[in-house]
MINU-70305 format. One line per field, with one value per residue (C-alpha): residue number from 1; z, x, y. Coordinates in nm, 4 decimals, padded with zeros to 6 digits, always signed. Each point is the difference from the previous one (the first is absolute). Example, Ala and Ser with C-alpha at 12.3 -4.5 7.8 and 13.67 -1.06 7.14 Angstrom:
2
k	c(1,2)
zz	c(+00.7800,-00.0660)
xx	c(+01.2300,+00.1370)
yy	c(-00.4500,+00.3440)
//
This chain:
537
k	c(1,2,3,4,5,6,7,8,9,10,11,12,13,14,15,16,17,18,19,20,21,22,23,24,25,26,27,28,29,30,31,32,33,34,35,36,37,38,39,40,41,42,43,44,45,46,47,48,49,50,51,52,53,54,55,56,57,58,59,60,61,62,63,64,65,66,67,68,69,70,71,72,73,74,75,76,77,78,79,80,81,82,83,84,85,86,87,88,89,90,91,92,93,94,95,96,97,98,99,100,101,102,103,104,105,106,107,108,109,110,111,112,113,114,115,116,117,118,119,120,121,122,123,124,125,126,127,128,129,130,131,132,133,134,135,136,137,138,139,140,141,142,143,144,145,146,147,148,149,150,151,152,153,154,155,156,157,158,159,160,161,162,163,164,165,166,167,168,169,170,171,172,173,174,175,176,177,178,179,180,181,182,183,184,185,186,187,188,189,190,191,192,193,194,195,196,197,198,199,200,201,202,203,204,205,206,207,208,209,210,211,212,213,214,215,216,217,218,219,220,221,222,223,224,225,226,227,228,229,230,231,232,233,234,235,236,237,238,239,240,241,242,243,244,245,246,247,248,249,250,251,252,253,254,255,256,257,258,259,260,261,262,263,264,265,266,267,268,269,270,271,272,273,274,275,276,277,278,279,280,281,282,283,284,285,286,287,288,289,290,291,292,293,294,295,296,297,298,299,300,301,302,303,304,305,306,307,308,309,310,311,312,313,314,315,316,317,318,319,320,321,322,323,324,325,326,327,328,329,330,331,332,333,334,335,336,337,338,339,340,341,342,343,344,345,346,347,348,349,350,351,352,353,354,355,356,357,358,359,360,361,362,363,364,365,366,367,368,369,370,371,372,373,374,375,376,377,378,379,380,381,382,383,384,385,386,387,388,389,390,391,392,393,394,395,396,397,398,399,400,401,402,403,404,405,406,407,408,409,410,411,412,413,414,415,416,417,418,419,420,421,422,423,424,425,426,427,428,429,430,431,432,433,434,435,436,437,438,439,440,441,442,443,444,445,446,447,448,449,450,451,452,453,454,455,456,457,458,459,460,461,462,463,464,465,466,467,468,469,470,471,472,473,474,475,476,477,478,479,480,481,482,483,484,485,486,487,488,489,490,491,492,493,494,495,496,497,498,499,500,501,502,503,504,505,506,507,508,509,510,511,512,513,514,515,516,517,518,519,520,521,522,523,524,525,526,527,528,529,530,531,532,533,534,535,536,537)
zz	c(+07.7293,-00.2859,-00.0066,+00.0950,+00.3158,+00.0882,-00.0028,+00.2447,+00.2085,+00.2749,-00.0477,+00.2913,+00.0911,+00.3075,+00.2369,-00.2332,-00.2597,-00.2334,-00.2198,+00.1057,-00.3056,+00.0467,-00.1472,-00.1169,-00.2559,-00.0882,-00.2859,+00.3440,+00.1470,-00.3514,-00.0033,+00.3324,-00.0806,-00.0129,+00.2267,-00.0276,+00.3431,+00.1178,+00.0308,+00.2569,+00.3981,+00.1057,-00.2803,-00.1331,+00.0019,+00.2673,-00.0562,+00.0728,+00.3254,+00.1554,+00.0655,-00.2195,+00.2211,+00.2076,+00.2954,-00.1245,+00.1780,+00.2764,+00.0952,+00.0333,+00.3601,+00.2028,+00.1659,+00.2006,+00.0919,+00.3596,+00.2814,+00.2599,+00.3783,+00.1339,-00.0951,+00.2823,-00.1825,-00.3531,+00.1143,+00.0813,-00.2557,-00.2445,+00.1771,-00.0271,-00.3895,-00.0204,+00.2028,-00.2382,-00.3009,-00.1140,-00.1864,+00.0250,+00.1859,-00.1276,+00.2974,+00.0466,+00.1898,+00.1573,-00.1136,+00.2464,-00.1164,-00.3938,+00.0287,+00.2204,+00.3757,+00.3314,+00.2095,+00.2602,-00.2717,+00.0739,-00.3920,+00.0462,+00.2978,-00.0222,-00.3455,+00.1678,-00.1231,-00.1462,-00.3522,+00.0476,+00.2153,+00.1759,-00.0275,+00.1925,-00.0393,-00.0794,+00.3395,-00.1972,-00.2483,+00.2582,+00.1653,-00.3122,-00.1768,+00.3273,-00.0349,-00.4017,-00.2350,-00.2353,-00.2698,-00.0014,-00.0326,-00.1574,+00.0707,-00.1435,+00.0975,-00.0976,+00.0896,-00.2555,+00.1748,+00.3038,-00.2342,+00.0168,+00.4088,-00.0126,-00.2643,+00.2642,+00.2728,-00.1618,-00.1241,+00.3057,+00.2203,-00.1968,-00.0383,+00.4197,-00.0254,-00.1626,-00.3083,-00.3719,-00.1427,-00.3265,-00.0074,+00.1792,-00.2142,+00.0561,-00.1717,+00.0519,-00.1809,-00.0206,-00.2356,+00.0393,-00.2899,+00.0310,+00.3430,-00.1658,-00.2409,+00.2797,+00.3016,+00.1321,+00.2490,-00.1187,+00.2752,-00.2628,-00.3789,-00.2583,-00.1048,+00.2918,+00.0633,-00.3307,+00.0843,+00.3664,-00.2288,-00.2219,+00.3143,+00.1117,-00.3633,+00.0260,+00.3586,-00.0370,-00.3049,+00.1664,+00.3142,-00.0092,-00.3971,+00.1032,+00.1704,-00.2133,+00.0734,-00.1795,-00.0876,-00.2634,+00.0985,-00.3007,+00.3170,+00.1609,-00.3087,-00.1237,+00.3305,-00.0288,-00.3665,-00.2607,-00.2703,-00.0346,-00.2859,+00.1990,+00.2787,-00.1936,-00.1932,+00.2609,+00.1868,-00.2746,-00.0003,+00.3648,-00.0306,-00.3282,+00.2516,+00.2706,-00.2502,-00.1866,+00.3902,+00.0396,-00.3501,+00.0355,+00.3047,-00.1772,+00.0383,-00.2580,-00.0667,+00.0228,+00.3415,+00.1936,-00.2900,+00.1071,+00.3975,-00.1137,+00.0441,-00.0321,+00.2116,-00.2192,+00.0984,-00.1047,-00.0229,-00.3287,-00.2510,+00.0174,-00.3676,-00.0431,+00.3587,-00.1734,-00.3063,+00.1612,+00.2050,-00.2914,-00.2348,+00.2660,+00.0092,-00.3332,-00.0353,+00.3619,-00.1952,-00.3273,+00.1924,+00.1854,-00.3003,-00.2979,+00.2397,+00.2639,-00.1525,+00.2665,-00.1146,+00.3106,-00.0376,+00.3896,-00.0580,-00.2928,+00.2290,+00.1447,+00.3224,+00.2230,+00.2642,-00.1020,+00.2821,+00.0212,-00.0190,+00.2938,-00.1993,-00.1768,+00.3545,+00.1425,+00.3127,-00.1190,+00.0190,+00.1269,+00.0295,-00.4374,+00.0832,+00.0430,-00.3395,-00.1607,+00.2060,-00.1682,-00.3748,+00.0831,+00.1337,-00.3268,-00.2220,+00.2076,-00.1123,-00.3508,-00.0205,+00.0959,+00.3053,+00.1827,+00.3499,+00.1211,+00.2874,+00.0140,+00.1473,+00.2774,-00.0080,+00.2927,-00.1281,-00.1399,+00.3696,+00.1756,+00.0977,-00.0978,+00.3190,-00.0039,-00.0473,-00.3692,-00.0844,+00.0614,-00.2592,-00.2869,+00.0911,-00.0288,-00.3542,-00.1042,+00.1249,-00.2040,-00.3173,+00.0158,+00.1661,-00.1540,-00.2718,-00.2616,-00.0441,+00.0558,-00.2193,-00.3659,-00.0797,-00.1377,-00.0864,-00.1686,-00.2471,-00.3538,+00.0461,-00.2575,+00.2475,+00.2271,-00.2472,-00.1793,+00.2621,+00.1133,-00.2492,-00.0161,+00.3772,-00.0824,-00.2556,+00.2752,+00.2267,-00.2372,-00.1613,+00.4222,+00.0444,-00.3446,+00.0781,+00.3606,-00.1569,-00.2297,+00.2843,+00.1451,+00.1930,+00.3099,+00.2515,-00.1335,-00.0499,+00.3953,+00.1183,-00.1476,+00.0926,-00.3151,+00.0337,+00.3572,-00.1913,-00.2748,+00.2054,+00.2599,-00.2600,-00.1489,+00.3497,+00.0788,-00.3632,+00.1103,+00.3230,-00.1752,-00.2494,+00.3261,+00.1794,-00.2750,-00.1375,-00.3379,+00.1225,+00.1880,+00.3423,+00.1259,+00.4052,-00.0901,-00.2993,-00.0952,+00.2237,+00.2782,+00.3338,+00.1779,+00.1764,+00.0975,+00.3027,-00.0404,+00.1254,+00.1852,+00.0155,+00.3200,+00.0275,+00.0899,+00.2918,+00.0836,+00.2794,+00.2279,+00.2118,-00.2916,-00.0844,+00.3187,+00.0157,-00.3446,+00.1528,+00.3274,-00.2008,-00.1961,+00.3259,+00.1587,-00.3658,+00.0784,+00.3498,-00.0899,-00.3086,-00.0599,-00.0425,-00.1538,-00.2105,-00.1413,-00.0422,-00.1962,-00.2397,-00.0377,-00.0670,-00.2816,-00.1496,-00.0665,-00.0947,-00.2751,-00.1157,-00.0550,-00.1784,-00.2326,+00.0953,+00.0524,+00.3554,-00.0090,+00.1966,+00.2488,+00.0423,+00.0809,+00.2673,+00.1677,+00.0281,+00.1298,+00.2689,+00.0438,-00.1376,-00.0562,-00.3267,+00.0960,+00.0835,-00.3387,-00.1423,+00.1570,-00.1254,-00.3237,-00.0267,+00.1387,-00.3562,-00.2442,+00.1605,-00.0141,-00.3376,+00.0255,-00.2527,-00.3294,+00.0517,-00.3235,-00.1472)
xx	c(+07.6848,-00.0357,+00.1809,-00.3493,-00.0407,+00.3581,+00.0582,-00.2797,+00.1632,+00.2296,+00.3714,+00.2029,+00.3282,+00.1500,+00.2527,+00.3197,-00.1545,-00.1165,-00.3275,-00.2403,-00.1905,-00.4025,+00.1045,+00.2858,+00.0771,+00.2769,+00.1590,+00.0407,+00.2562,+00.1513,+00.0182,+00.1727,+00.2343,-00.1540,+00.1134,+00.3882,+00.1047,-00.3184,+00.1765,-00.0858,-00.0280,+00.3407,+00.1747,+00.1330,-00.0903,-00.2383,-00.2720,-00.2715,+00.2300,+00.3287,-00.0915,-00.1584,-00.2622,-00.0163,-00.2950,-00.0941,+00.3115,+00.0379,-00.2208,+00.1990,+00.0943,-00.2562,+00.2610,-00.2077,+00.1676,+00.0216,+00.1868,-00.0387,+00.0915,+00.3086,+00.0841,-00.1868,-00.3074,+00.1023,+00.0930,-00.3590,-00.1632,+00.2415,-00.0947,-00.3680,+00.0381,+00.2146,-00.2900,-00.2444,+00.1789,+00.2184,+00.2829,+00.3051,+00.0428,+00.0479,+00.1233,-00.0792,+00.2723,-00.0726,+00.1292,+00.2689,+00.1628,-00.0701,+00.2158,+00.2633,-00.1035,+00.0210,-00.3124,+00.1401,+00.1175,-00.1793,-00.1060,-00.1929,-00.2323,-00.3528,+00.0731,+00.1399,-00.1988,-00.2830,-00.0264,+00.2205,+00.2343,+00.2709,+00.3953,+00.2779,+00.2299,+00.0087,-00.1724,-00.2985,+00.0475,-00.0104,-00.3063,-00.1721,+00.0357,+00.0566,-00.2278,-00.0431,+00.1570,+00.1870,+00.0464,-00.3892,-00.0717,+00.1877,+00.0256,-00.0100,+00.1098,-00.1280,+00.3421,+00.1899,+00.1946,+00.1167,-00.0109,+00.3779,-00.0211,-00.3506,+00.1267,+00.3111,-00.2426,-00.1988,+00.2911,+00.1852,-00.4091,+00.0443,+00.3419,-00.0225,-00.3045,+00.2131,-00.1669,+00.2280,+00.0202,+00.0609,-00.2760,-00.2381,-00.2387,-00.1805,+00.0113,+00.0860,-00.1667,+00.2844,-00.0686,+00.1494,-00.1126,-00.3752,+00.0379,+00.1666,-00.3533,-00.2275,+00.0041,+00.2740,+00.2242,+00.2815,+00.3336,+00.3308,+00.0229,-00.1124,+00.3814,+00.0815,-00.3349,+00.0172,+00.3213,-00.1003,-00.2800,+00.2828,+00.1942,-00.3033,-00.0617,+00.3876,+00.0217,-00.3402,+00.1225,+00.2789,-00.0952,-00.3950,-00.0833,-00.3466,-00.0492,-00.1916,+00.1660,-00.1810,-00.3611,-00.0478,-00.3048,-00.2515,-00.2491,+00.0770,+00.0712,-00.3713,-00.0946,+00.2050,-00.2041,+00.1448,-00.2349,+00.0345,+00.2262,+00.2127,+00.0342,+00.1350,+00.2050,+00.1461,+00.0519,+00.1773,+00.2682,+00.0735,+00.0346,+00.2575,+00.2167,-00.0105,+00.1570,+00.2315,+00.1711,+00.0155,+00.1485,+00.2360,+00.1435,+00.0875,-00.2921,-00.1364,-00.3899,-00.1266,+00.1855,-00.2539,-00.3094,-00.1885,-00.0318,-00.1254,-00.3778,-00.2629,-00.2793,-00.2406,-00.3830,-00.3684,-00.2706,-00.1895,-00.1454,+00.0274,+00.1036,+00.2740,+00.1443,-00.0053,+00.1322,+00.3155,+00.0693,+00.0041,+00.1654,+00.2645,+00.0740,+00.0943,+00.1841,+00.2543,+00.0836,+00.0765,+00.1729,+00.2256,+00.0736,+00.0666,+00.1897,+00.1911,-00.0219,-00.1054,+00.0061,-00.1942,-00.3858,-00.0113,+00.1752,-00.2302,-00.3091,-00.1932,-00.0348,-00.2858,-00.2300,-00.3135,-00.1667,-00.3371,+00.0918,-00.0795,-00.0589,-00.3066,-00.1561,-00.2536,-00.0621,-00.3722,-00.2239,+00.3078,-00.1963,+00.0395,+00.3434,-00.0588,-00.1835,+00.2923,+00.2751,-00.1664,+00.0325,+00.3715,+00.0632,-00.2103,+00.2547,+00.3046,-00.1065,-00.0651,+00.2851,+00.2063,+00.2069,+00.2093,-00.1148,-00.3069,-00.0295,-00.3252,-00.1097,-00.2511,-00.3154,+00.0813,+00.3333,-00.1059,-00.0165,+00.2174,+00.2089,-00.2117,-00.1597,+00.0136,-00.3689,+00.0846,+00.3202,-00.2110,-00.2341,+00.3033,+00.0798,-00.2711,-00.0513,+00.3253,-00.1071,-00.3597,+00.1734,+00.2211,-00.2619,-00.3244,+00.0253,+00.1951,+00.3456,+00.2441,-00.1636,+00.1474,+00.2726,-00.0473,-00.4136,+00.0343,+00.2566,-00.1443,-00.2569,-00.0081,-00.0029,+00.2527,+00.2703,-00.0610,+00.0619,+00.2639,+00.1896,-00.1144,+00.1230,+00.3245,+00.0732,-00.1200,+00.2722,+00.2525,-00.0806,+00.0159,+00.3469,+00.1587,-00.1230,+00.1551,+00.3438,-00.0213,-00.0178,+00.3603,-00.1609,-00.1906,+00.2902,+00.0164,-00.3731,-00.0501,+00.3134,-00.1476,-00.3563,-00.1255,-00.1894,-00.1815,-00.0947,-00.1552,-00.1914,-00.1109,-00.1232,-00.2221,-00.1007,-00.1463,-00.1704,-00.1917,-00.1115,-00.1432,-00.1214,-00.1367,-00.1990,-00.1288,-00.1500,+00.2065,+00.1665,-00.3214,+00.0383,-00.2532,-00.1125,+00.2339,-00.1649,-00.2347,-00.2850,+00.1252,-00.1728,-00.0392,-00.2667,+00.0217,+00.2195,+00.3294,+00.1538,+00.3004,+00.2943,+00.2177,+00.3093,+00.3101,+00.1157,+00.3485,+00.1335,+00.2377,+00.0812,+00.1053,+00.2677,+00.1174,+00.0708,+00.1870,+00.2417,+00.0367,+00.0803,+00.2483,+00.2105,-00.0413,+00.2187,+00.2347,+00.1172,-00.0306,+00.2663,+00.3345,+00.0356,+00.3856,-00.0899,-00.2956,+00.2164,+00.2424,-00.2329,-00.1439,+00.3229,+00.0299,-00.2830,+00.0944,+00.3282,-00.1382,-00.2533,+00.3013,+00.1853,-00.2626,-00.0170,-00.2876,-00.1292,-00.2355,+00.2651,+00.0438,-00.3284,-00.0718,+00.2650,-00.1624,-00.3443,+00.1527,+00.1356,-00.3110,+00.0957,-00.3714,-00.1402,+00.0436,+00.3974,+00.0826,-00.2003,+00.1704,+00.3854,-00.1193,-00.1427,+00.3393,+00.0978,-00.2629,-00.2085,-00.3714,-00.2334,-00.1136,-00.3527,+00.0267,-00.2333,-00.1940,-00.3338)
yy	c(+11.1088,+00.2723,+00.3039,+00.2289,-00.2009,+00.0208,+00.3843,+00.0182,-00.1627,+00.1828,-00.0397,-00.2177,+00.0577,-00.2329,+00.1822,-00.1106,+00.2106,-00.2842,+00.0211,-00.2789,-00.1431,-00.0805,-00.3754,-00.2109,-00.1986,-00.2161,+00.2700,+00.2093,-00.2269,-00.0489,+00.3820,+00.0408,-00.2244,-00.3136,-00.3263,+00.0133,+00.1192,-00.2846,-00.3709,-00.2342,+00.0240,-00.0720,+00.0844,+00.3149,+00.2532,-00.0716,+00.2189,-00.3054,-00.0559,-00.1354,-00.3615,-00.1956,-00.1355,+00.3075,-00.0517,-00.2933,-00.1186,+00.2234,+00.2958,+00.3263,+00.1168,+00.1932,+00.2582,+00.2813,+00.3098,-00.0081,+00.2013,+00.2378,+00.0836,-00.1767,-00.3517,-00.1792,+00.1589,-00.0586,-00.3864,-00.0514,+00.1707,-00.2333,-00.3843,+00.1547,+00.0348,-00.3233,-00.1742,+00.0944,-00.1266,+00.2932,-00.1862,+00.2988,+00.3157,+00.3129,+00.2549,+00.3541,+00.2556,+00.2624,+00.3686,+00.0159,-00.3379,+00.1020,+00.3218,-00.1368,+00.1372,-00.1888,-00.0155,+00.2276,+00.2604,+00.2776,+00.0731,-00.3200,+00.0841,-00.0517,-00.2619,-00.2990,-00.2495,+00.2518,-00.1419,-00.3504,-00.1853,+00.1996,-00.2103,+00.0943,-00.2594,-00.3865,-00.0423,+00.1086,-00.2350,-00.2646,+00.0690,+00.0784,-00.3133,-00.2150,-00.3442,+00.0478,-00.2705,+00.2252,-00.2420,-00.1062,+00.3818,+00.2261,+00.3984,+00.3300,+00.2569,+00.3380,+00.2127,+00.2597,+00.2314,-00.1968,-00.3588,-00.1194,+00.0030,-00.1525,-00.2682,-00.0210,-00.1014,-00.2074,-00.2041,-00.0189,-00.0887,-00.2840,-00.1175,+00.0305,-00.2507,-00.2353,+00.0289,-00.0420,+00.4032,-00.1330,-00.1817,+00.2301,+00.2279,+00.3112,+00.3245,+00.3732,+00.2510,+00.2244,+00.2361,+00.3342,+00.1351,+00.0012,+00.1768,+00.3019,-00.0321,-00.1072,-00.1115,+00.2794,-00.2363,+00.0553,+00.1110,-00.0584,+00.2446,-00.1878,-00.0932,-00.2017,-00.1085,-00.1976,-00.1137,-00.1683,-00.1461,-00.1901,-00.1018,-00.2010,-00.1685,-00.0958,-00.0889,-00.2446,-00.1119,-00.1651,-00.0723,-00.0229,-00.1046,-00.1028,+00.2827,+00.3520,+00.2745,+00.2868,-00.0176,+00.2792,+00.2050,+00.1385,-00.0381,+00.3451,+00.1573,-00.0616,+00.1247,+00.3516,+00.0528,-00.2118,-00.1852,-00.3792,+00.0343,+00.2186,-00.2444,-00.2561,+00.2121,+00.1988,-00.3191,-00.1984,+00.3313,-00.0521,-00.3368,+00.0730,+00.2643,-00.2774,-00.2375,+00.2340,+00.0496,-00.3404,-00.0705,+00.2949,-00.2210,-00.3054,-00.2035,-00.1712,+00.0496,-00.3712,+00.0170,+00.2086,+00.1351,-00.3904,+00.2021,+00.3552,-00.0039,+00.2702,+00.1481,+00.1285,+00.1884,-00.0865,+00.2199,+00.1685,-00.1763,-00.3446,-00.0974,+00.2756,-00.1431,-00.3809,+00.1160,+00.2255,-00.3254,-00.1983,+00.2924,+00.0703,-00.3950,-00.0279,+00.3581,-00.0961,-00.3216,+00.1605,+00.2808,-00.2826,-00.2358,+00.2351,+00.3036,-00.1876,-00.2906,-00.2359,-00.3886,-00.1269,-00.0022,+00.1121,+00.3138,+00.1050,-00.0932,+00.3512,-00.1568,+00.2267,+00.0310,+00.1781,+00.1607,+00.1804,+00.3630,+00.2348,+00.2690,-00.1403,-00.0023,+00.2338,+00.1848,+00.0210,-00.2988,-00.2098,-00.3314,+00.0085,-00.0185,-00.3744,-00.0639,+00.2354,-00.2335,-00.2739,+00.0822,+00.1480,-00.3634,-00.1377,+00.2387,-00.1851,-00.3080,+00.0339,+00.1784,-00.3345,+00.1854,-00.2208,+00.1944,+00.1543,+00.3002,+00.1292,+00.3494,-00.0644,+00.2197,+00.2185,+00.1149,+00.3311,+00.0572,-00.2021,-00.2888,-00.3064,-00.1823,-00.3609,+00.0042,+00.2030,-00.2284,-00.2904,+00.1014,+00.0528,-00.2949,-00.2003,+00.2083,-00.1740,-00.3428,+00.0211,+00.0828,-00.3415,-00.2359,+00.1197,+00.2264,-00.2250,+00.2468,-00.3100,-00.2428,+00.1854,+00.2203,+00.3324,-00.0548,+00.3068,-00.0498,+00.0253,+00.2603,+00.2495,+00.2838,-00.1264,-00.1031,+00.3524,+00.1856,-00.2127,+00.0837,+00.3389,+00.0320,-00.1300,+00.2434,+00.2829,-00.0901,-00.0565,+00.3619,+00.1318,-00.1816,+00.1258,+00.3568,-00.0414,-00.1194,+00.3030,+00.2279,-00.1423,-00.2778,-00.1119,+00.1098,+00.3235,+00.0694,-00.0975,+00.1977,+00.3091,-00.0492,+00.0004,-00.3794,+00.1027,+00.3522,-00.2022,-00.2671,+00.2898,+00.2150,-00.2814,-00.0913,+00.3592,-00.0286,-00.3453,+00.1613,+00.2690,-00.2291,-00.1968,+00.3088,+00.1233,-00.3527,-00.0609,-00.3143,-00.1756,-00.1634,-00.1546,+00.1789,+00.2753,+00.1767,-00.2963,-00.1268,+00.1883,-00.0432,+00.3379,-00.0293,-00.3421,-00.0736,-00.1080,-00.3132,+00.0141,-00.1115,-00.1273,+00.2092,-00.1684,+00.2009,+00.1422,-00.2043,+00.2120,-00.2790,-00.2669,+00.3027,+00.0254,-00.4042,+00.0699,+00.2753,-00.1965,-00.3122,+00.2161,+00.1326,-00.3591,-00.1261,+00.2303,-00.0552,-00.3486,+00.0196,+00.0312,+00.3470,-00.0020,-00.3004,+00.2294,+00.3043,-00.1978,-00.1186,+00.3701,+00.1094,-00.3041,+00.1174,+00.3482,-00.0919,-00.2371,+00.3098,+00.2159,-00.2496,-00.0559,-00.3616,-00.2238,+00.0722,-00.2478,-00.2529,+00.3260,+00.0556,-00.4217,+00.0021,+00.3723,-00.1818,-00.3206,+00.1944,+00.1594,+00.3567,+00.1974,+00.0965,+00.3731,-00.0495,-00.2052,+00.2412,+00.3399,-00.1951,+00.0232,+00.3186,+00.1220,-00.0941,+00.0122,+00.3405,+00.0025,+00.0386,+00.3462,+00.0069,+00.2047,+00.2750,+00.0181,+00.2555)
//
């Protein structure tokens, strides 16, 4: 293309802030940095994927987000999925449970199960997952705040079913951090909230090695405002403070790094989401073998789910929501994730129906049985584009994490606000950029349909009596238990909080005794206060 035709051409810039080219050529990738941080699938440094055969061998778990009412309802909704070929479950709580509350505290009226299923105490658990083969499908749980008890109950659902907790897997996302940025579920300061996030990487890693107990989340962090790069990068520095924790405890990285996984977010343009997958890939293992010096190829592997991102959803038009769920599940794929979740078309609204879930599913299913994306790894490895900006994307993120070390570090950047300022502040600039049609989106500010008539979508109603059967289940638990057996273990919990011990151990024998989330949760608030947001302009 000569240089006359070129400058008439308008200049693109994807979200990270890269320049996209009108062609590639091979002195492009050479440019960027050529094929060195490539290699093979399998090998490091991973960027073509973590198993050398990848779906050729096994296609990667279909694990739809799914929760809401009391655990009767969530139960049913969960066998539905299973029924229709979902492969893992992936569990949504509901506000009340996030942030620590009992159903009958009154700060949790009119949200027990509202946005995801409500959990008192391991009685929940139990109906929950009663009649599903925990180690044919494995679960994830989406829980930050409130993750040690949730991790407690899971553990001890299953060791009560008999089955082997060091051999059972699942995963916890876990990841304080990103709530200070994001999602805002946070109860304990950001000090003590890290360290309950270390006691579950050491407890698990002793007594449940199979078992993920933090799944670092660039997912809602992309959602608050962040760019792709950011994502990653911001991601890859949580993941570092997780470790450093850990490390500062004795433990030795290969001994827990192979069970930290990731929980990443897809929606934009499809070839800067491949390339930050494949980018991020290589940068986690480089990160892992040449600062902590991990031997093990499983710690240096960026282990992920890759879901279809919410926020790339629309209230408008919602029925494109299904053609947009289907390139974010397209992205997943080419991006060689290990796990799928993807948004379900009514979500902008909504909890998904089982009508709408059906539909991701089936999305999910096409892609493996007729569309060809288990039969090669990586198909786009070698393109001049993608390995360009491959590279180019891993230089991004390693340029975000070396200016966030400069500033004194993730910790310290979250504590003081100044990461949610930054993401907020490029959130409001995309909305703008949204409304007044500089970033296009198609039935918002493209193509919209105003005087059409809209289609609607079902609303998933707020059942009054489904929280009433969770409080009543609640006070039946407790006249039922041993209520100086409980308050014992309370007490054990506090008193390992204060001692700066692990409470993990504590916090096992409260549940088995079927303490509630809100009472573990008010013995260790007795001793590590409540995070109280940095107010920033």
């Amino acid at each position: 293309m000569n240089d006359r035709a070129q400058s008439t051409l308008k200049i693109v810039t994807n979200e990270s802030g890269l320049e996209v080219k009108p062609l590639y050529t091979a002195a492009d990738v050479e440019e960027s940095g050529g094929t060195t941080m490539l290699g093979e699938p399998g090998e490091y440094p991973f960027t073509r994927g973590i198993h050398h055969e990848m779906y050729r061998k096994q296609p990667w778990t279909m694990r739809q987000y799914a929760g809401f009412g009391n655990p009767h309802d969530t139960n049913q909704r969960f066998k539905y999925l299973i029924a229709n070929g979902q492969t893992g479950l992936n569990v949504a709580f509901d506000l009340p449970t996030q942030i620590g509350l009992d159903s009958d505290d009154p700060l949790a009226a009119g949200e027990i199960g509202r946005v995801g299923m409500s959990i008192d105490t391991l009685r929940d658990f139990e109906i929950a997952f009663d009649g599903i083969d925990l180690d044919k499908i494995t679960v994830s749980m989406t829980i930050n705040g409130a993750a040690a008890i949730a991790i407690a109950m899971y553990l001890a659902m299953a060791e009560k079913r008999g089955y082997d907790v060091k051999k059972l897997r699942g995963t916890a996302q876990n990841d304080i951090l990103k709530e200070f940025i994001g999602r805002g579920t946070w109860i304990f300061p950001v000090e003590p909230s890290i360290k309950l996030v270390g006691d579950t990487i050491e407890y698990c890693a002793e007594h449940a090695p199979k078992y993920s107990p933090v799944s670092v989340c660039g997912y809602h962090i992309r959602e608050s405002g962040a760019t792709p790069a950011q994502e990653m990068a911001y991601a890859f520095c949580i993941a570092k403070a997780y470790a450093d924790e850990v490390i500062a405890r004795g433990l030795a990285v290969d001994e827990f790094a192979g069970r930290l996984s990731y929980n990443f977010n897809i929606f934009g343009n499809l070839f800067e989401q491949v390339c930050k997958f494949r980018a991020g890939r290589s940068l986690w293992a480089k990160i892992m073998k040449e600062e902590y010096h991990a031997e093990k190829p499983g710690s240096m592997w960026l282990r992920m789910i890759a879901a279809g991102g919410g926020g790339g959803l629309t209230f408008e038009q919602p029925e494109l929501n299904i053609v947009r769920g289907a390139y974010y599940a397209l992205i997943s794929a080419l991006s060689g994730t290990q796990t799928m979740a993807l948004c379900s078309y009514d979500e902008a609204y909504t909890i998904p129906t089982e009508y709408s879930a059906r539909i991701s599913l089936r999305t999910m299913q096409i892609l493996i049985e007729e569309m060809g994306m288990t039969e090669t790894v990586d198909p786009l490895g070698g393109s001049y584009y993608v390995e360009t900006m491959t590279n180019r994307m891993r230089d991004k993120m390693e340029e975000i994490i070396a200016e966030t070390d400069a500033q004194g570090g993730i910790v310290k950047l979250v504590s003081e606000g100044i990461i949610q300022a930054k993401v907020s502040a490029q959130a409001y600039q995309m909305q703008r950029d949204i409304e007044s049609g500089k970033f296009p989106k198609v039935g918002v500010n493209r193509y919209r349909n105003d005087n059409e008539e809209d289609h609607p979508v079902e609303f998933h109603p707020y059942n009054e009596d489904d929280a009433r059967v969770q409080v009543d289940g609640l006070n039946k638990v407790r006249a039922e238990r041993d209520s100086e057996h409980v308050a014992r273990t309370l007490a054990a919990v506090s008193e390992a909080a204060r001692a700066g011990a692990n409470v993990m151990p504590a916090i096992v024998e409260a549940v088995k005794a079927y303490a509630s989330v809100g009472e573990i949760t008010k013995e260790l608030v007795k001793v590590y206060g409540r995070y109280q947001e940095p107010i920033r302009f």
